[in-house]
mmCIF file of the C-alpha atoms, coordinates in Angstrom:
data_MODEL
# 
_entry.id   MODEL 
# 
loop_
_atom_site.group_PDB 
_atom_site.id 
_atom_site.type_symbol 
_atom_site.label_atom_id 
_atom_site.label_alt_id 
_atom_site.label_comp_id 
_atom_site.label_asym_id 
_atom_site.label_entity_id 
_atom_site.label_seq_id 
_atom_site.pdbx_PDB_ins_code 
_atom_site.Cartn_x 
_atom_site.Cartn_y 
_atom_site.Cartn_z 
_atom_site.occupancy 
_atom_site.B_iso_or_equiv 
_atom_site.pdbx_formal_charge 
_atom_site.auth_seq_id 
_atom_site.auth_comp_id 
_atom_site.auth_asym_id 
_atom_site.auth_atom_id 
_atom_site.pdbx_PDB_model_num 
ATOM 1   C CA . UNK A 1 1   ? -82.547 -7.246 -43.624 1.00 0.00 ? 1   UNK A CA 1 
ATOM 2   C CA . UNK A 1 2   ? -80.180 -4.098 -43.848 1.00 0.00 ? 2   UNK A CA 1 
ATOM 3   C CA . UNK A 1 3   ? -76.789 -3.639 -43.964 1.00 0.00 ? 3   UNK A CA 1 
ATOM 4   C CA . UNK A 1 4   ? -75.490 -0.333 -42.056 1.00 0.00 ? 4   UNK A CA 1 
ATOM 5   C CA . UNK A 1 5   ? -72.122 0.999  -42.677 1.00 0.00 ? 5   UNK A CA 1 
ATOM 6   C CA . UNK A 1 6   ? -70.670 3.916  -40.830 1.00 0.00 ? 6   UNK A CA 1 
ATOM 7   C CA . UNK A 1 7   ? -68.041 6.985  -42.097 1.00 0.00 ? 7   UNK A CA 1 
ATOM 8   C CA . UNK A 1 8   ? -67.068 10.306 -41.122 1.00 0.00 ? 8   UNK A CA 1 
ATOM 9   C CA . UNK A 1 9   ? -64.887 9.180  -38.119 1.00 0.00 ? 9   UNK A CA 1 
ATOM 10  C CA . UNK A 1 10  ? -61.150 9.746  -37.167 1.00 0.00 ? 10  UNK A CA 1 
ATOM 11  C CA . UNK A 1 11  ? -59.195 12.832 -35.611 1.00 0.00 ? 11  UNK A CA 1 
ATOM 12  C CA . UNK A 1 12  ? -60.336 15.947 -34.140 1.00 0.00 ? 12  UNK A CA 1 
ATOM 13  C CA . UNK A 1 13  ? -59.514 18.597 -31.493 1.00 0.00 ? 13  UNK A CA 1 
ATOM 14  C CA . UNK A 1 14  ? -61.235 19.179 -28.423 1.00 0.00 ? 14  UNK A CA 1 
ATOM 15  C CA . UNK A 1 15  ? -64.196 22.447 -29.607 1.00 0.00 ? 15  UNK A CA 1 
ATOM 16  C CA . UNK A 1 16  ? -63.782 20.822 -33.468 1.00 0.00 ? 16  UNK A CA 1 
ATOM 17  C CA . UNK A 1 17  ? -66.638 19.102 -35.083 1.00 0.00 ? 17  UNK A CA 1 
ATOM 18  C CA . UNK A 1 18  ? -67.148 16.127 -37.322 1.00 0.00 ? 18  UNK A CA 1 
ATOM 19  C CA . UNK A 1 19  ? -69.882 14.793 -39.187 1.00 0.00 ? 19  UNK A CA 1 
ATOM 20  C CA . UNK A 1 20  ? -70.217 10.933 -39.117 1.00 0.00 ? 20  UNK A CA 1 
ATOM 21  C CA . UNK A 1 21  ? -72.658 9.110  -41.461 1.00 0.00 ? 21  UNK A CA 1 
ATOM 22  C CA . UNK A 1 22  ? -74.495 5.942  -41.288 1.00 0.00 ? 22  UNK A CA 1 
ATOM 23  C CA . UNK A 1 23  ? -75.723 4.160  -45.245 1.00 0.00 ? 23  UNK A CA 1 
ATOM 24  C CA . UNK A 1 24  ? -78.072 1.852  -45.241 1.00 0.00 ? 24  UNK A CA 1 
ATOM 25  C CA . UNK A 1 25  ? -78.501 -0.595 -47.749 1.00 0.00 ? 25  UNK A CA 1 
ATOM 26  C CA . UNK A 1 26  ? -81.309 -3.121 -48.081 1.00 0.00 ? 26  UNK A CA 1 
ATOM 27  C CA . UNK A 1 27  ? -84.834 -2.994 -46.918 1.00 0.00 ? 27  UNK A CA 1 
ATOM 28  C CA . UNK A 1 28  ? -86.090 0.803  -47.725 1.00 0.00 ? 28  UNK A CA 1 
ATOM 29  C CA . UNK A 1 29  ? -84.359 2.415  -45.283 1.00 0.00 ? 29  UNK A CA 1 
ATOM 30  C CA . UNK A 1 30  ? -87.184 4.619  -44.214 1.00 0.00 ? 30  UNK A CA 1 
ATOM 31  C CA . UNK A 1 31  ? -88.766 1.395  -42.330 1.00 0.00 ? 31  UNK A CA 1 
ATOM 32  C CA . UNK A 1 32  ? -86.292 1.560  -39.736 1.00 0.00 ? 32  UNK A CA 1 
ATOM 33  C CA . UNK A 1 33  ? -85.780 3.482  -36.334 1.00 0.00 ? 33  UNK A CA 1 
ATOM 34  C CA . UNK A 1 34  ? -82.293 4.124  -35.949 1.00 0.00 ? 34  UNK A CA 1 
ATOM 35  C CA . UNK A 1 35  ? -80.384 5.278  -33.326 1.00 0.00 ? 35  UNK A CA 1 
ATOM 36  C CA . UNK A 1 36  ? -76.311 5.696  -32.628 1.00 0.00 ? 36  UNK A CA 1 
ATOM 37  C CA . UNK A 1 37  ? -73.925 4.349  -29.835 1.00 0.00 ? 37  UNK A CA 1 
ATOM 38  C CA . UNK A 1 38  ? -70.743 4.806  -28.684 1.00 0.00 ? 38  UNK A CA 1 
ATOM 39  C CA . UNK A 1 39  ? -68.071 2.526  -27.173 1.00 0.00 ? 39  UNK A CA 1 
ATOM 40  C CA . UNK A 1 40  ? -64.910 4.160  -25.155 1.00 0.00 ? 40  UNK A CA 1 
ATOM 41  C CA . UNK A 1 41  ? -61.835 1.871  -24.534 1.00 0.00 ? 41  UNK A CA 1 
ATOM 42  C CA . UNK A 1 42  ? -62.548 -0.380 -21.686 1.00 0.00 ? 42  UNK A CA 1 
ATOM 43  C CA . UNK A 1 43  ? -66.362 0.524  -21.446 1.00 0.00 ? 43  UNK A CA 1 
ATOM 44  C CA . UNK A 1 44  ? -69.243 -0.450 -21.988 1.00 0.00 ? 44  UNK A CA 1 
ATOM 45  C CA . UNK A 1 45  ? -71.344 0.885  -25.270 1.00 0.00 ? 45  UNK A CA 1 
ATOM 46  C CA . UNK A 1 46  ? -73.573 3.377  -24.415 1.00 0.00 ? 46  UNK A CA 1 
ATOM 47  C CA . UNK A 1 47  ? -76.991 5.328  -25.875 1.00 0.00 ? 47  UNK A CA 1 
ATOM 48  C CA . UNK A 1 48  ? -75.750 8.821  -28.289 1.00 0.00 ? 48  UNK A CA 1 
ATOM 49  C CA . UNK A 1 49  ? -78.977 9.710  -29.947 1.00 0.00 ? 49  UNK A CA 1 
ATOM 50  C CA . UNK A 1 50  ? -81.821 7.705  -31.614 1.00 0.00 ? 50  UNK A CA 1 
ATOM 51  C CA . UNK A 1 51  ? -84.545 9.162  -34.398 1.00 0.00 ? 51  UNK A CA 1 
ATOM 52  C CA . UNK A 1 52  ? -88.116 7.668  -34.971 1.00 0.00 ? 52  UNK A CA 1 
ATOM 53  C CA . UNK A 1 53  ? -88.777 5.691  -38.351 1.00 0.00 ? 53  UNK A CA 1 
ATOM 54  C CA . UNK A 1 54  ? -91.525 9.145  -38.993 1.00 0.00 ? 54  UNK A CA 1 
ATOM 55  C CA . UNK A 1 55  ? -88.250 11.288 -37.907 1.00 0.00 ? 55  UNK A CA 1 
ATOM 56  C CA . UNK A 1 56  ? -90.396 12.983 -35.703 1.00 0.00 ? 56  UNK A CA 1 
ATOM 57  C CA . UNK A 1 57  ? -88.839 12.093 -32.283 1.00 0.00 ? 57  UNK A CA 1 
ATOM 58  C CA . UNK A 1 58  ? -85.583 12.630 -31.215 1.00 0.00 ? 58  UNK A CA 1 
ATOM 59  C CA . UNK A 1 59  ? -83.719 11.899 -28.283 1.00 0.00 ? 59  UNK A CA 1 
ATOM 60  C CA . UNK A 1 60  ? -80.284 12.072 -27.054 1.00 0.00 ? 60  UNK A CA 1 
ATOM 61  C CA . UNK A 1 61  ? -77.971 11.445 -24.397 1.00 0.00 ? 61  UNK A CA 1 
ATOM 62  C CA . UNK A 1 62  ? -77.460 14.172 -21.661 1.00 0.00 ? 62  UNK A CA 1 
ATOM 63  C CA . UNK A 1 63  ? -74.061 13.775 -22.207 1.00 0.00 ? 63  UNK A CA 1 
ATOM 64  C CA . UNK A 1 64  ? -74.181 15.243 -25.830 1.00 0.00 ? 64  UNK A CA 1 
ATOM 65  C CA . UNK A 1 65  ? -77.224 17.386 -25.536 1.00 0.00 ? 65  UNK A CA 1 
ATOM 66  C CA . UNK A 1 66  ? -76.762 20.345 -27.259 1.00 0.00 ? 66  UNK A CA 1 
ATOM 67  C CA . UNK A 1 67  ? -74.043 19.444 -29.176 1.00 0.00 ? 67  UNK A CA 1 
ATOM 68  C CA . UNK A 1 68  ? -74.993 16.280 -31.500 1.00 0.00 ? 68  UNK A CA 1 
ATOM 69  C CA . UNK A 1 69  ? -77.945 16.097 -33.980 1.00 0.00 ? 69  UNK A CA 1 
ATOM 70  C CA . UNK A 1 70  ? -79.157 13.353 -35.207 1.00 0.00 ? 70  UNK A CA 1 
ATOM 71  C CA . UNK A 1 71  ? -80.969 13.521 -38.635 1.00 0.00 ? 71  UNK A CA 1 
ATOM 72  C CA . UNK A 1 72  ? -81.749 11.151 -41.811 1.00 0.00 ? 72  UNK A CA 1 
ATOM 73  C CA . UNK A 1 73  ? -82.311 11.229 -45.163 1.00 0.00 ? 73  UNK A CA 1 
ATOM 74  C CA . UNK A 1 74  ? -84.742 9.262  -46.778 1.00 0.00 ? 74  UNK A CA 1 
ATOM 75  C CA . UNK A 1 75  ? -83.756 9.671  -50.221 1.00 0.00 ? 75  UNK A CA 1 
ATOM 76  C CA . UNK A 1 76  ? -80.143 8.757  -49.671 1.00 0.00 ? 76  UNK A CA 1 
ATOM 77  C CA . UNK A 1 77  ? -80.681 5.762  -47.054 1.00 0.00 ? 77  UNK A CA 1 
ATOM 78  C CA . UNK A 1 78  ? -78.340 7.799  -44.585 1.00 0.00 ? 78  UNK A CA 1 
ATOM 79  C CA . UNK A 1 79  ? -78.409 9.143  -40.888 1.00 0.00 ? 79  UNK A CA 1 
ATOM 80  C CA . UNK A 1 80  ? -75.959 11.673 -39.785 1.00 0.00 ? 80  UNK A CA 1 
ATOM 81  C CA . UNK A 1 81  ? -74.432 12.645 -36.506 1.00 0.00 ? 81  UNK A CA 1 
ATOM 82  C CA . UNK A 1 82  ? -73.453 15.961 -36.457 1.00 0.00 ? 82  UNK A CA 1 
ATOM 83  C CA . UNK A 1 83  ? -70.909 16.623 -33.669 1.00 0.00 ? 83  UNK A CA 1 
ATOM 84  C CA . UNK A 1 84  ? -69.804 19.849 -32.464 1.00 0.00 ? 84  UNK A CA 1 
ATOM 85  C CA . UNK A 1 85  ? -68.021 20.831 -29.796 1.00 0.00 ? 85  UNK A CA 1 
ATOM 86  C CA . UNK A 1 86  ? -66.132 17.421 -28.983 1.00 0.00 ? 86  UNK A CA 1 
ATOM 87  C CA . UNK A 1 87  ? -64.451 17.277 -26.061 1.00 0.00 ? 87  UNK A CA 1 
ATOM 88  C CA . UNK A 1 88  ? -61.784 14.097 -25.279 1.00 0.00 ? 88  UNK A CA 1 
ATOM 89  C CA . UNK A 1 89  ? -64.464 12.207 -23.482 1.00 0.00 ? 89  UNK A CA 1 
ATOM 90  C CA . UNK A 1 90  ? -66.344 11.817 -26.780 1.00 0.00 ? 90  UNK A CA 1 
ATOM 91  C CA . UNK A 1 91  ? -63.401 9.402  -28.140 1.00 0.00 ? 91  UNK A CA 1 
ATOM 92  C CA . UNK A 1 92  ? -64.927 5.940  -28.356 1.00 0.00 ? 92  UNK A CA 1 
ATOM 93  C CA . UNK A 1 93  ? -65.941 4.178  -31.491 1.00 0.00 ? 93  UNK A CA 1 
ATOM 94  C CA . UNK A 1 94  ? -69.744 4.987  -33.156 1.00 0.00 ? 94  UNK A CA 1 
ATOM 95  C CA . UNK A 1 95  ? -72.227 2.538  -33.942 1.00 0.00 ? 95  UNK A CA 1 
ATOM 96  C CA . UNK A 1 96  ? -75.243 2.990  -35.684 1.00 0.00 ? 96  UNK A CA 1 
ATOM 97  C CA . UNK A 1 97  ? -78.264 0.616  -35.357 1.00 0.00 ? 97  UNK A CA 1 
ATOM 98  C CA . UNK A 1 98  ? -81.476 0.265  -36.686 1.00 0.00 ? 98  UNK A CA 1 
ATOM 99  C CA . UNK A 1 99  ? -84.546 -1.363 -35.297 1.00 0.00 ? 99  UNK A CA 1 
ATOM 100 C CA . UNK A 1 100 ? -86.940 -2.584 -37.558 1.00 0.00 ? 100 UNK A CA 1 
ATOM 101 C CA . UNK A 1 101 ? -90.338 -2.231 -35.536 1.00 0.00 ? 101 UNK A CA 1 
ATOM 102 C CA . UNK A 1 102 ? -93.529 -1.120 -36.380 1.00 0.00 ? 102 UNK A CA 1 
ATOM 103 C CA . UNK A 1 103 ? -93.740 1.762  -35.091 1.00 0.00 ? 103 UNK A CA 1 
ATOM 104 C CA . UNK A 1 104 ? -93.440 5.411  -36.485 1.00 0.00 ? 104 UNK A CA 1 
ATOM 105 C CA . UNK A 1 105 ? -93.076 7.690  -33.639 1.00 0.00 ? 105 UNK A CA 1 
ATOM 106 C CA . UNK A 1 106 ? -91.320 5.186  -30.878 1.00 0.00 ? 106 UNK A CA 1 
ATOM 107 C CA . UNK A 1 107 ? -87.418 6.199  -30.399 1.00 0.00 ? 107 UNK A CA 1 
ATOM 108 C CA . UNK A 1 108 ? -85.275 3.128  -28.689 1.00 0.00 ? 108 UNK A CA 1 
ATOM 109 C CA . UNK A 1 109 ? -82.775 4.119  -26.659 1.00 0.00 ? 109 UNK A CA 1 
ATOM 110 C CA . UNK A 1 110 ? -80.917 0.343  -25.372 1.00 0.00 ? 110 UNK A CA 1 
ATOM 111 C CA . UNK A 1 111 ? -78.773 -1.701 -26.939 1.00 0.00 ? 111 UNK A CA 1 
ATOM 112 C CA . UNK A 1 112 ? -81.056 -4.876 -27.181 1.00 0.00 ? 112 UNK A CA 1 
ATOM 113 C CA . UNK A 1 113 ? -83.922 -3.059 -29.265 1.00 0.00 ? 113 UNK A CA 1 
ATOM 114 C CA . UNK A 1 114 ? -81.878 -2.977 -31.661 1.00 0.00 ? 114 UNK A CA 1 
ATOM 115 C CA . UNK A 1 115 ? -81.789 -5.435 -34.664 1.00 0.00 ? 115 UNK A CA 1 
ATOM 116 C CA . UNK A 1 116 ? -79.286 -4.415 -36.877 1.00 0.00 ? 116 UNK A CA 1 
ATOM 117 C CA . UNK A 1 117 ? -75.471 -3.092 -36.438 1.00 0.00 ? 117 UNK A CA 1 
ATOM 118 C CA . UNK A 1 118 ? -72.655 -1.204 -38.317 1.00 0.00 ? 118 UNK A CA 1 
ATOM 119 C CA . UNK A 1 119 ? -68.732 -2.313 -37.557 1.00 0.00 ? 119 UNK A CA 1 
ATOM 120 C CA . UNK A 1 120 ? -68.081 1.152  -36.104 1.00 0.00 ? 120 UNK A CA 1 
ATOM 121 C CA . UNK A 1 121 ? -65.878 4.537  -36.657 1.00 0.00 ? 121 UNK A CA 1 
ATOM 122 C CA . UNK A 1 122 ? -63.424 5.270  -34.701 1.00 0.00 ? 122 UNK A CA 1 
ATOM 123 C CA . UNK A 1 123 ? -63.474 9.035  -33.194 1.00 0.00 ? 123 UNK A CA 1 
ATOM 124 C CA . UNK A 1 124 ? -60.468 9.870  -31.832 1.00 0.00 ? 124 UNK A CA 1 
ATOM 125 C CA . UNK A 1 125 ? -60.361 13.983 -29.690 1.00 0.00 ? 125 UNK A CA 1 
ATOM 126 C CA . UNK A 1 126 ? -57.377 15.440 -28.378 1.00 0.00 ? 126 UNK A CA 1 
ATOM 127 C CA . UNK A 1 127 ? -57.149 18.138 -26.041 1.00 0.00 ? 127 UNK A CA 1 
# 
């Protein structure tokens, strides 16, 4: 089992950039696929980006393309999201999930492949 907590979230302007992080604690972290969602007020959570356990596929939403990066590191149990150029649509609160198949190269990108869950950050962009 792992444990995922999320930081990095809170306030930014609309063209800023924040950097959110995921820990992992647990099972070694690099046996995990993980992947991030987000969850506006009043909707339903929705597919960011997702990395392979091998880190070797990526995939994100076409809503961010271009503007998030995923990435992980190994050595600290961590994945990132790297967000630039928010705009106020991109308020919601961030999940991060792991899924704990066997697979190396296999990115999930739905809610219900998903085994494990973080509480959430809050990102909050104002125009």
């Amino acid at each position: 089992q792992v444990q995922l907590v999320e930081s990095g979230g809170g306030l930014a302007q609309a063209g800023g950039s924040l950097r959110l992080s995921c820990a992992a604690s647990g099972r070694t972290f690099s046996g995990y696929a993980m992947g991030w969602f987000r969850q506006a007020p009043g909707k339903e959570r929705e597919f960011v980006a997702a990395i392979s356990k091998s880190g070797s596929n990526i995939h994100y939403a076409d809503s961010v393309k271009g503007r998030f990066t995923i990435s992980g590191d190994n050595a600290k149990s961590t994945v990132y999201l790297q967000m630039n150029s928010l705009k106020p649509e991109d308020t919601a609160d961030y999940y991060c999930a792991a899924h704990s198949g066997p697979y190396s190269d296999t990115i999930y990108r739905t809610l219900r492949e998903y085994d494990y869950w973080g509480q959430g950050t809050q990102v909050t962009v104002s125009s």
